[in-house]
Structure formats: C-alpha cells, structure tokens
N, C-alpha and C positions, 0 to 999 in steps of 0.2 A: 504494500500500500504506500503510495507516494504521495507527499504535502503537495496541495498547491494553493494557498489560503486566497481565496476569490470572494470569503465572505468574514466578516468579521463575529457575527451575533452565530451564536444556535437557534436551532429551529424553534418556535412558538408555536405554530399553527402551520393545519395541512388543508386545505382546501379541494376539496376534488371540484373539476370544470366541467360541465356538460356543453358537450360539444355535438351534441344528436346522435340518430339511430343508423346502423348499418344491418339490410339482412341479407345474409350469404347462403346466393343460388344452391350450391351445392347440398348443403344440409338445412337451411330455411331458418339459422339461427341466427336470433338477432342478439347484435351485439351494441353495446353502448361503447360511444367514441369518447374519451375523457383526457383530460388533460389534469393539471397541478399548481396549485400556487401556493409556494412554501415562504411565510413570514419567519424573520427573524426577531430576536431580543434589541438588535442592535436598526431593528426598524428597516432593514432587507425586505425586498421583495423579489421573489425568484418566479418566474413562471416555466415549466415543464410541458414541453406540444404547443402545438395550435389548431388540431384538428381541419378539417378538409380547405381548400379554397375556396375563398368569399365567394364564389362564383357558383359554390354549389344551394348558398343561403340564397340568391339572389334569381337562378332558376335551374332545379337539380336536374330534370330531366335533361334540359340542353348540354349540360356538362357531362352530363353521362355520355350522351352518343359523343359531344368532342371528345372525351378521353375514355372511351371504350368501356367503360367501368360497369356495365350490363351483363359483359363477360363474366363478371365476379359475382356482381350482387347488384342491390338496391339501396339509395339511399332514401332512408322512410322515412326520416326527419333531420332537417336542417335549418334551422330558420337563423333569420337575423340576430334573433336573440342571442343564439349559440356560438356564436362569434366569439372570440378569443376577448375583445376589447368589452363587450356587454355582459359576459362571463364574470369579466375581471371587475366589473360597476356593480355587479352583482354582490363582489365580496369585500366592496367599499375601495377599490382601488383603482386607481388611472394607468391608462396604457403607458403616459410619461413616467413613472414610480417604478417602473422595471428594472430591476439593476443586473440582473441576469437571466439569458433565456438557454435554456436548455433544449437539446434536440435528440431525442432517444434514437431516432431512427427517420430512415427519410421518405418511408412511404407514405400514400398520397392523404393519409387520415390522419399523420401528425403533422405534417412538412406544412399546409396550407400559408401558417404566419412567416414562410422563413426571410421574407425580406421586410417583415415588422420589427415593432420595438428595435431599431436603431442603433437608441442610443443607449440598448444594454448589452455587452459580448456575449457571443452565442457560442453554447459550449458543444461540444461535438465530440462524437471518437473521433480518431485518426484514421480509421478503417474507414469507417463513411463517409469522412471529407475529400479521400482519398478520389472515390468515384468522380467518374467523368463530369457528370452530375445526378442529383437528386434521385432514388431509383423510385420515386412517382409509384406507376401502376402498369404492369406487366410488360409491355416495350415499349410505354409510352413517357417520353424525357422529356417533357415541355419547359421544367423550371431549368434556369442555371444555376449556379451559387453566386447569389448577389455578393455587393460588393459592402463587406461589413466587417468588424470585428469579430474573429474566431478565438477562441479559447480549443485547442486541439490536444484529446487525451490519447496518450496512449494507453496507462494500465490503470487498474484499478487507485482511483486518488482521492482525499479526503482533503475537499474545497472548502471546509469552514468547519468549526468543531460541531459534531454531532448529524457530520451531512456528508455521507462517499457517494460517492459514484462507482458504478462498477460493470467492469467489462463484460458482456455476456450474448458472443454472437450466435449466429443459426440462423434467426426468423431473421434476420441482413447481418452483411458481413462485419458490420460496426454497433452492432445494437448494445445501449446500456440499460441496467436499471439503477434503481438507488437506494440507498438505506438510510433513513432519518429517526434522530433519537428525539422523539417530542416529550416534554413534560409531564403528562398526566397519562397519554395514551401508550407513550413507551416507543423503542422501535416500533419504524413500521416501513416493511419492504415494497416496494413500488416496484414492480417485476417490469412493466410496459410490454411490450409483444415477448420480450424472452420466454414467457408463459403466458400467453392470451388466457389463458381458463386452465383448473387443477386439470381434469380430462387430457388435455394434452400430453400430459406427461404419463400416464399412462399407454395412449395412442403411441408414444416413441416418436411426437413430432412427424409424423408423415406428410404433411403437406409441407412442413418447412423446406425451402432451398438447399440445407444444409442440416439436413436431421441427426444424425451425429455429431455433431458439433452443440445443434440445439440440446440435444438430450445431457449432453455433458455440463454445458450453461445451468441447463434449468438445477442439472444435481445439485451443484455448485450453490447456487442460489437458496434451494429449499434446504440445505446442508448450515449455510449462514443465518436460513430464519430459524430453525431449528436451536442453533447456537443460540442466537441473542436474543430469544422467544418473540418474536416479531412478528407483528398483525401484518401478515401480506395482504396487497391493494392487487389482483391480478390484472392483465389491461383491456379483455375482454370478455371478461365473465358475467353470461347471462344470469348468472343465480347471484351472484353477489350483484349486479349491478343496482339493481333496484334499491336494496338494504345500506348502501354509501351513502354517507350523507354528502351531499351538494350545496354548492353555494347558493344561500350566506352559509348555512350552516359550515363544521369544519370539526377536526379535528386537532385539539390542541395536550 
C-alpha cells in the first residue's frame, strides 16, 4: 500500500448517488446505476462516477440507437434529476465544492461526467488511462480523454487517512474499488463493477472480459472485507439496491 495524501480530513459521511435504472437484455435484470460522495472532517468533498451521458437524461432512446446500447440492455430511467450535479444538490452540495473526482472504470455508466468538475483532479488507475480512450460501450469510443488534471494510480494507495483505493481489474483492465473507515458505520467496501452483485462471484465472473483475473480481484477484495468487517456497497446489486440509503440521506 502506497501514501499519496490527496486529502487531508477522514471520511465523515458516505452518500450513495442515484444515477437511474439499467435493465440487461440478456437476463432482464435491472440494475441500479450509482455513484459516491465521500465528505470529509476537514470539509472535502470527493465524488466517485458520474453515471451515463447527459444525453441519455435529455432523450434515452436517441442515445441508445447512436451508441448501440440496445445491444446490451435498456435504459429505464434516467432523468434530469439523476444527473451527477442534481445528485450532488440533493446532498447539499455544488458541482464547484468538488475537490476530487474519482473514476473506477470507464464504461459508459460511470465515465458520463469525465470532462466535468474541472476544477477537481480526476483520479484514475494507470491501467485505464492507459487506453487509447475511454472503453465506453462494446466498440463504441466516442469520448477522448479531455484535457484535465489526472491523478494516475498505479497500486493499491491510501489518499487520505481512512480512504485506499484499491486495484482490482477483470470487469476492465484498470478497474478500482475503495475502502473507507467512517465513524459510526465502520469500514465500508465500495467494490464498483469488480463485483457488480454477490452472484457473481459464485458464477466465476463469466461475462467479464477477463474472468480470471476478475475472480482473483473479487477474492482479494471479499478477503479485505472479511479482514476489517466491512459493510460492502456492491455496484450492481439488485437486492441491495433498493435497501441503500440515497441522497440526502447517507451514511456516516
């Protein structure tokens, strides 16, 4: 585990984002899109995703047939609201308050904000920044990597006390999740797609790109919650999803 101190406060409050419904043609399961917004003591505010491009709030169907996304699934809810910046009002905070954006992975459900919040460094693996660009949605590359402040991980690092990040590819070749030590609620593991749902991990990862790899990650992962008894958040779990509390509400 390597220092990179990018935040000064520990974690206070965990906010989960509703970012809308996705349901996936292949087994008809819908999943909830979410995102993170981790406050600190020292008055930080971190956000984690952005969920799909404003474009899909604005008219889903037409975004569907430009970016093929019909192939996969549907999306069943997206509205304005669910916006990354109406999200963030929701949990009394402004798009300009952002001190840092996190990017677990760059497909096309979390990647939407990547040329938002500006004027906060966007933290990346090195593995993902690495791609030509953004790997979007099946061979569709419409974004590039705008022209912004990176923060580039290679391994597992621990950006402010009580806040790692941690390396854990398969579902893409750079994917992270995080582990945060909150006050009352204790650890709590933020998997993001490295385990979409517990099921998975039984399945052996078979739709991932790179299922040995995933399956090793996930070990990894449920190995660390295990260790430090930690409420995992998975990234798309239908049965948990409901049961999370969303903003305003939070987890502190």
């Amino acid at each position: 585990m390597q220092d990179m101190p990018l935040l000064k406060g520990r974690p206070t409050r965990l906010t989960v984002l509703d970012f809308g419904l996705f349901k996936v043609h292949a087994n008809g399961r819908v999943i909830g899109i979410c995102g993170y917004l981790v406050e600190t003591d020292a008055g930080e505010k971190v956000l984690i995703d952005s969920g799909f491009p404003p474009k899909y709030a604005e008219d889903a169907e037409r975004a569907t047939q430009e970016d093929r996304l019909y192939e996969f699934g549907e999306v069943v809810e997206c509205r304005p609201e669910q916006l990354p910046r109406p999200q963030l009002a929701k949990a009394g905070i402004a798009a300009a308050e952002v001190d840092l954006f996190i990017l677990t992975h760059t497909h096309i459900d979390h990647v939407g904000g990547i040329s938002d919040f500006v004027q906060a460094p966007m933290v990346v693996s090195a593995a993902e920044r690495a791609l030509p660009q953004p790997l979007y949605w099946g061979q569709q590359r419409p974004l590039d990597w705008p022209d912004r402040e990176y923060v580039v991980l290679e391994d597992d690092t621990r950006i402010g006390p009580g806040f790692e990040i941690l390396m854990a590819p398969g579902h893409a070749p750079g994917q992270i999740a995080m582990l945060l030590d909150l006050p009352n609620t204790g650890p709590v593991l933020l998997t993001s797609d490295a385990i979409s749902r517990p099921a998975e991990i039984d399945e052996r990862f078979d739709t991932a790109p790179d299922p040995e790899t995933a399956i090793a990650s996930a070990a990894r992962l449920m190995e660390i919650a295990e260790e430090r008894g930690a409420f995992v958040i998975y990234g798309h779990s239908p049965e948990q999803w409901a049961g999370l509390r969303k903003a305003p509400d939070h987890y502190d």
